[in-house]
TIMARVO-165047 format. One line per 4 residues: number of its first residue (from 1); their letters; for each residue z, y, x of C-alpha. Coordinates in nm, 4 decimals, always signed. Last residue first. Example, Ala and Ser with C-alpha at 12.3 -4.5 7.8 and 13.67 -1.06 7.14 Angstrom:
2 = SA = +0.7140:-0.1060:+1.3670; +0.7800:-0.4500:+1.2300
This chain:
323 = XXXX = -6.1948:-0.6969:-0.2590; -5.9633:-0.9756:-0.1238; -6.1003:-1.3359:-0.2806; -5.8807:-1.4328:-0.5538
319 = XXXX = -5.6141:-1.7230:-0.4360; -5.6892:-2.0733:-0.3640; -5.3662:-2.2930:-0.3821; -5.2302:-2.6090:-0.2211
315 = XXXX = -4.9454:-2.8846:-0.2481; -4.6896:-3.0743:-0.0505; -4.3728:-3.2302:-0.1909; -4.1929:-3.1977:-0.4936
311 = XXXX = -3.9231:-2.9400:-0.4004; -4.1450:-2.7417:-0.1675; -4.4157:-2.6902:+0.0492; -4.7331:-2.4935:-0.0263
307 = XXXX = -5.0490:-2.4529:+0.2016; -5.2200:-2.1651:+0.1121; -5.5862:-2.0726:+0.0548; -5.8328:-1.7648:+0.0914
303 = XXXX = -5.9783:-1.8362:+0.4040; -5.7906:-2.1656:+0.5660; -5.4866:-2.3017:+0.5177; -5.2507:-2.0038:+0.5282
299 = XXXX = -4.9121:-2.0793:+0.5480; -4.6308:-2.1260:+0.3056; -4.2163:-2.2536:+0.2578; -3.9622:-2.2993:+0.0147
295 = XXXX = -4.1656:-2.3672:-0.3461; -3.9541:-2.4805:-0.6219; -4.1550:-2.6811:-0.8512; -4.2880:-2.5898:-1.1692
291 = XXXX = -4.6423:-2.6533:-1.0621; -4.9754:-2.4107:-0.9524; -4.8128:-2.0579:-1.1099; -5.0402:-1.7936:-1.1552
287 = XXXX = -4.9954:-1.5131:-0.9374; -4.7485:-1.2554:-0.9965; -4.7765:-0.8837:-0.8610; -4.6154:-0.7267:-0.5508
283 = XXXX = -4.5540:-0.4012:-0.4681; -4.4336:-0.2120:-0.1236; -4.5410:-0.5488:+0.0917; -4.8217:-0.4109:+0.3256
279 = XXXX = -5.0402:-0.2615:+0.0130; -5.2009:-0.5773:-0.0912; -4.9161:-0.7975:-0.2386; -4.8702:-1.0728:-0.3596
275 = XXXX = -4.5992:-1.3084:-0.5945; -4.6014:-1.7216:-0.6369; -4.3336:-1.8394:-0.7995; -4.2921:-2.2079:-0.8254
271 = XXXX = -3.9394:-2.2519:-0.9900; -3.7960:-2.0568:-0.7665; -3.9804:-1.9240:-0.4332; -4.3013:-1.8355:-0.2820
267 = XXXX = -4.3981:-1.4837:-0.1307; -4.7984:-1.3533:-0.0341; -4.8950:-1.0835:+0.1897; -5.2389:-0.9750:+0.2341
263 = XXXX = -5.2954:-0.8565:+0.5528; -5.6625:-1.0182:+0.5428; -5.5382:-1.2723:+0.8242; -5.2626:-1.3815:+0.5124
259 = XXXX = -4.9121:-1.2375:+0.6216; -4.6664:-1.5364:+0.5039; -4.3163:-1.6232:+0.3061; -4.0907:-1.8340:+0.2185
255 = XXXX = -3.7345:-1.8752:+0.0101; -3.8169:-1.6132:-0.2627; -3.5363:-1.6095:-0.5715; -3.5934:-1.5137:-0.9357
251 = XXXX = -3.5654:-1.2210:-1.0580; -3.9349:-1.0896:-1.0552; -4.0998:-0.7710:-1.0707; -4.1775:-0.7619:-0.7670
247 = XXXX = -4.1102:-0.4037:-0.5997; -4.0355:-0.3596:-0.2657; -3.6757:-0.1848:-0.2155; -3.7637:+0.0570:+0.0896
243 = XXXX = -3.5048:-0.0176:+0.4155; -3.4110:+0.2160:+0.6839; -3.3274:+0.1379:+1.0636; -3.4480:-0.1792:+1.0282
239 = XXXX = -3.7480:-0.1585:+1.2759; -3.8656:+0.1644:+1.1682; -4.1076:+0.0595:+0.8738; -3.8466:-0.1077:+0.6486
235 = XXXX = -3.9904:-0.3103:+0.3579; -3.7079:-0.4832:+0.1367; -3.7742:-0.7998:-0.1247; -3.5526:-0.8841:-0.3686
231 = XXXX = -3.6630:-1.0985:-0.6706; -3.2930:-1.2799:-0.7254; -3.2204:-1.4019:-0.3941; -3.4097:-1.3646:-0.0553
227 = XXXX = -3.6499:-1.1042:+0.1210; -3.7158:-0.9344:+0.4736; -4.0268:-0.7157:+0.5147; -4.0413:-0.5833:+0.9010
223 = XXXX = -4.3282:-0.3264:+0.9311; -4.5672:-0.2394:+1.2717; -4.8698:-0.2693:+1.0930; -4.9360:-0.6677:+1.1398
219 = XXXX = -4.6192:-0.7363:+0.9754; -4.2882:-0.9011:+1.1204; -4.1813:-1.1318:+0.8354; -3.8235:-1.2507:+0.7526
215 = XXXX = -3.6763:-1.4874:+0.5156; -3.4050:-1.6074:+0.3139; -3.1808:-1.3431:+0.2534; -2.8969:-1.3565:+0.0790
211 = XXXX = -2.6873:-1.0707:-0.1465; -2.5902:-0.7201:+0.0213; -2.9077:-0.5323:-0.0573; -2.9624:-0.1684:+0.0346
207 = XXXX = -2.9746:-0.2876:+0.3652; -2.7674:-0.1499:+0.6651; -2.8124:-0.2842:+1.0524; -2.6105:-0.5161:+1.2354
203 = XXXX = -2.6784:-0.5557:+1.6455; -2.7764:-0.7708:+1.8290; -2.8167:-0.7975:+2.2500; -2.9663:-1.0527:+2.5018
199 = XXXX = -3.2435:-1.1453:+2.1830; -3.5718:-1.0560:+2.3305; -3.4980:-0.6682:+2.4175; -3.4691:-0.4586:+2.0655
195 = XXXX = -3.3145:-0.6662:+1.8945; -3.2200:-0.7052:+1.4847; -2.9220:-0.8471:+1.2898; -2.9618:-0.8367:+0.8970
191 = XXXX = -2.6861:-0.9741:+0.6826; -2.7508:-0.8812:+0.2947; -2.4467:-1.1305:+0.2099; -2.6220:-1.3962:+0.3514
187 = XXXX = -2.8910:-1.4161:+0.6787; -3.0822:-1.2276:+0.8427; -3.2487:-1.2432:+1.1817; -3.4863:-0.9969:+1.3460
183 = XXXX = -3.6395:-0.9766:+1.6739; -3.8387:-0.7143:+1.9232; -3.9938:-0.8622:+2.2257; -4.3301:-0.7541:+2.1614
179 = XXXX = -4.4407:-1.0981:+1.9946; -4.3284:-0.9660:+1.6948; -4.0167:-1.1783:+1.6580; -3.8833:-1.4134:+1.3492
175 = XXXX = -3.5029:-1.5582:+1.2652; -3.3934:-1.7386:+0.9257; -3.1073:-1.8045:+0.7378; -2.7960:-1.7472:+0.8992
171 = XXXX = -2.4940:-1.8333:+0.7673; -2.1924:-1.5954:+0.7501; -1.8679:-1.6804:+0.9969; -1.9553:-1.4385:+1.2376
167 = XXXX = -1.9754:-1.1278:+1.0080; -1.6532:-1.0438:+0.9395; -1.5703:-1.1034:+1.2829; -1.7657:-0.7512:+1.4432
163 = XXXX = -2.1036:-0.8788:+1.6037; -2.1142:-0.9868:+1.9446; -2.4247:-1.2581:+1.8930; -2.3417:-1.5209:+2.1276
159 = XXXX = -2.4745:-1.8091:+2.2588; -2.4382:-2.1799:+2.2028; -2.6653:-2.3607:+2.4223; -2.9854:-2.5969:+2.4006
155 = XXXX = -3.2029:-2.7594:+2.6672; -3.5869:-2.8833:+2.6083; -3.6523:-2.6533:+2.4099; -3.8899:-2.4247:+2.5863
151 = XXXX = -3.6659:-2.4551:+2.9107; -3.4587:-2.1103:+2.8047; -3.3327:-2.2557:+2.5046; -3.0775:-2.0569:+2.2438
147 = XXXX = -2.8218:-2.1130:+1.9652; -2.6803:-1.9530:+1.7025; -2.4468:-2.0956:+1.4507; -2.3276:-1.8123:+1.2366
143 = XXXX = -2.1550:-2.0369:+0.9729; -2.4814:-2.2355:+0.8790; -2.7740:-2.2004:+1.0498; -2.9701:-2.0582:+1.4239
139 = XXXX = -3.2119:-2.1888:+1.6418; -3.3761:-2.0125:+1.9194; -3.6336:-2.0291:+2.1705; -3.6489:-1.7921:+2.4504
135 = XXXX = -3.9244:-1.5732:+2.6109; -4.3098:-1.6001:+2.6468; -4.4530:-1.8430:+2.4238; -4.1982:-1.7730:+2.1394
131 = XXXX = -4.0422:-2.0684:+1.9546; -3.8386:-1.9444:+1.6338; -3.6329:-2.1508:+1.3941; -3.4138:-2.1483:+1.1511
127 = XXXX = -3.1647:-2.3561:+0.8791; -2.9412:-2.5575:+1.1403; -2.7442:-2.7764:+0.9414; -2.3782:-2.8408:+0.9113
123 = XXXX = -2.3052:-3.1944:+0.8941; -2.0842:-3.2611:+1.1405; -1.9819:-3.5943:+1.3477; -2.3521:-3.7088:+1.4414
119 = XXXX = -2.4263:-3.3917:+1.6310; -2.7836:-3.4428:+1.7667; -2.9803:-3.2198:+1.9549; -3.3040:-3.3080:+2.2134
115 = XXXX = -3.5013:-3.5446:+2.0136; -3.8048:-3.6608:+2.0772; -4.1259:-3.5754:+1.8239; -4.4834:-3.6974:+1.8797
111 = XXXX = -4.8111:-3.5845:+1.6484; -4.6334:-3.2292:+1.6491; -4.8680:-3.0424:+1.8620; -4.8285:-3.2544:+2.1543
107 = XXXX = -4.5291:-3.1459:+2.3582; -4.2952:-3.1719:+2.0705; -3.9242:-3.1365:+2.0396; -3.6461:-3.2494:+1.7816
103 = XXXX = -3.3518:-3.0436:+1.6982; -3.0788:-3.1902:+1.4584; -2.7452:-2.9641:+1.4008; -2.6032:-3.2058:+1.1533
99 = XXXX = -2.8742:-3.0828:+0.9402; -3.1975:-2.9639:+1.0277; -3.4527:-2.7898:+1.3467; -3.8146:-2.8932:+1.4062
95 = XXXX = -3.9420:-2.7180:+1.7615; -4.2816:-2.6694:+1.9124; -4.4785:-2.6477:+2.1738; -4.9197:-2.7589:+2.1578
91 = XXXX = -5.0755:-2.5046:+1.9593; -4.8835:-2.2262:+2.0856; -4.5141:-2.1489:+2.0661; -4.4822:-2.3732:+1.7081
87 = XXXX = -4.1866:-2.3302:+1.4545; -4.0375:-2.6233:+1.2326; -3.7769:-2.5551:+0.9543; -3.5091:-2.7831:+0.7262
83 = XXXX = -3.5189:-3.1096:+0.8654; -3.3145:-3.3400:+0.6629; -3.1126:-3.6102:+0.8464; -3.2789:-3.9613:+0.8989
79 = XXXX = -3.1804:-3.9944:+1.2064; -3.5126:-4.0833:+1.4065; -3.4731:-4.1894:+1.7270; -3.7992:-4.0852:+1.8707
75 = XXXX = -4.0411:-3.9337:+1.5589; -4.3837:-4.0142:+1.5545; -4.5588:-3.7858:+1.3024; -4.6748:-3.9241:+0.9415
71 = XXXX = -5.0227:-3.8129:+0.8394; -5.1287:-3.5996:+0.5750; -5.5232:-3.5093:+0.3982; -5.6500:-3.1819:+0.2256
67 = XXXX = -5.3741:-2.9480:+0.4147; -5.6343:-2.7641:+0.5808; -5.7911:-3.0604:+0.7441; -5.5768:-3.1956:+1.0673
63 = XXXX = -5.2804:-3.2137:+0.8971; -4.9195:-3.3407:+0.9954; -4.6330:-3.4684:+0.8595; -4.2907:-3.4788:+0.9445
59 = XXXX = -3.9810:-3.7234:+0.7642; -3.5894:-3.6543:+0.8800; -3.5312:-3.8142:+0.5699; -3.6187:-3.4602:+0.3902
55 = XXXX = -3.8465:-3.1851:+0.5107; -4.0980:-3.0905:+0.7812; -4.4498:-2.9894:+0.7373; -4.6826:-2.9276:+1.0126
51 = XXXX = -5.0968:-2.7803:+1.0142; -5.3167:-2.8223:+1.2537; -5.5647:-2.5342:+1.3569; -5.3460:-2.4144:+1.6541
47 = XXXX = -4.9845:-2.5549:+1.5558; -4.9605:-2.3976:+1.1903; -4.6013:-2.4202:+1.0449; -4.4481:-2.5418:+0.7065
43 = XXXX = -4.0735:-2.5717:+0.5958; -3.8415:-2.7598:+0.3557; -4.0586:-3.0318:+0.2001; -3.9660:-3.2377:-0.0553
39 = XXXX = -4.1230:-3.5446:-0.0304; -4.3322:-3.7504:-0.3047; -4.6171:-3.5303:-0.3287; -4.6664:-3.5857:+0.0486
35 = XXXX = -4.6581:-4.0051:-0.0337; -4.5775:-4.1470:+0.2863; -4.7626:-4.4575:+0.3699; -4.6776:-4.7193:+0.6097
31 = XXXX = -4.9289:-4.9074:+0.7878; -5.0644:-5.1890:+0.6322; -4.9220:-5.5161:+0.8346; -5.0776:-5.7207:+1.0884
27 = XXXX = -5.0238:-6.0636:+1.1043; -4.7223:-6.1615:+1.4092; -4.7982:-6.2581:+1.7526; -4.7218:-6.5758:+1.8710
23 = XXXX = -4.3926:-6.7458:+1.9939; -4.3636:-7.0576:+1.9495; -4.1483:-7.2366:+1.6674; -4.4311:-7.3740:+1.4549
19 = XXXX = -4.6783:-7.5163:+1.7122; -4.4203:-7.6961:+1.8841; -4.2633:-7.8583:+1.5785; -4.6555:-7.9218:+1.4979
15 = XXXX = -4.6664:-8.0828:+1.8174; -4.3844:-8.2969:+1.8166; -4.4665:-8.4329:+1.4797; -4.8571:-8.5194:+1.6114
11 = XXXX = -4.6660:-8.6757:+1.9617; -4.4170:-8.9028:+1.6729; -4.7096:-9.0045:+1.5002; -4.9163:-9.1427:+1.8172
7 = XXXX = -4.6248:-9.3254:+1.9493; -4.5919:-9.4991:+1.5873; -4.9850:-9.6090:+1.5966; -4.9625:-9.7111:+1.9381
3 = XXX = -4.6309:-9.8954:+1.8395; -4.8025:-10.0677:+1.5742; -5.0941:-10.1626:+1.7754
């Protein structure tokens, strides 16, 4: 009896040392959250009726409503280096660009991200995007890096932009096209480089401003508004040729900008300045500031509303009905 008894303890202990080391799936965890007022965000673009935000960590989010609700994109082989600006072809194709010359691609409107550019030994970040649905995609940043995919981002390589040497080294800030095959890219020290024929050949032109710009919008009536540092903003209605000073009012610093459907035109920036204007960018007036944060990027979200990215994350405003 005893050694039925002792048999009988030793096959329980067996099988709870069984039981304990094999392998079984694990409990289910709470999926992690991401905070979008806890993220600075660096740039914002609409992928059909979504909405995509890019910013620090390397982190994207997506929205589905308007901005009211994120969610966290997939990202393959994420670096963690700062994404700085995201640009859609269509609804569907798209591009994120950032530091250490980071370039991540999606195929599904920006629920999936794989990367395609990755230089692990430099910092320098790429600062600008633009994905066109029929012609190349470029990226361009810091000390005149410029670079160009004829796959639809899939494969990247450094071009050229032939300009005289004292302007190679400058960083560019930004790059937009009409859709017509006529770009624009600026950049500091009041660089502005346009083309006429889908980015083969630049060339400088002359602003009345020689600090940094930021941004660049090609407007529904034919007009190219570029603006940057200390309140300047510059309207030029012959594709760069000449440049009008707009007037803002302001001194401090825009770093995004958007064309409402309406042709409104609205400009974010330092310390959460909001400025708009209703006559095609030749005046702007203030609009009351949401937070003190610095605001870098915009889109409309909807009729009447923006979607706001900047220094503390993601946030909205309703403006004034057009009358």
């Amino acid at each position: 009896m005893k050694r039925l008894i002792g048999l009988a303890m030793s096959l329980a202990v067996l099988a709870t040392a069984v039981w304990a080391f094999a392998p079984r799936a694990l409990p289910p965890f709470p999926a992690t959250a991401l905070r979008p007022d806890g993220l600075q965000v660096n740039g914002i673009a609409r992928a059909g009726e979504r909405l995509v935000a890019v910013g620090e960590r390397g982190k994207i989010l997506f929205s589905d409503d308007q901005g009211r609700d994120w969610r966290v994109a997939a990202v393959d082989k994420p670096q963690g280096a700062t994404l700085t600006q995201v640009a859609f072809a269509d609804s569907r194709h798209g591009i994120a660009v950032g530091h250490s010359g980071l370039i991540l691609r999606t195929e599904d409107g920006g629920t999936h991200w794989q990367q395609v550019a990755f230089d692990a030994q430099s910092s320098d970040p790429l600062l600008g995007a633009l994905a066109q649905r029929n012609g190349p995609w470029f990226a361009v940043g810091s000390f005149g890096r410029f670079l160009v995919s004829r796959d639809q981002g899939r494969h990247w390589e450094e071009a050229a932009l032939n300009v005289n040497s004292a302007m190679q080294d400058r960083h560019l800030n930004a790059i937009a096209g009409d859709g017509q095959g006529r770009l624009m890219l600026v950049g500091e020290a009041g660089l502005v480089l346009r083309s006429a024929d889908g980015g083969s050949r630049w060339e400088p032109v002359k602003t009345p401003y020689e600090g940094s710009l930021y941004g660049v919008l090609p407007l529904r009536d034919g007009a190219w508004l570029a603006f940057g540092m200390r309140g300047n903003a510059l309207r030029s209605d012959d594709f760069g040729t000449t440049w009008q000073a707009a007037e803002t009012g302001l001194r401090t610093s825009f770093f995004g900008g958007a064309e409402l459907p309406d042709g409104r035109i609205v400009l974010a920036g330092q310390g959460g300045t909001l400025v708009m204007s209703a006559d095609g960018g030749r005046h702007f007036a203030p609009l009351p500031a949401g937070s003190p944060q610095t605001l870098a990027a915009l889109v409309p979200a909807g009729k009447d509303a923006l979607a706001l990215g900047g220094s503390s994350g993601l946030a909205g405003a309703t403006l004034a009905a057009n009358r």
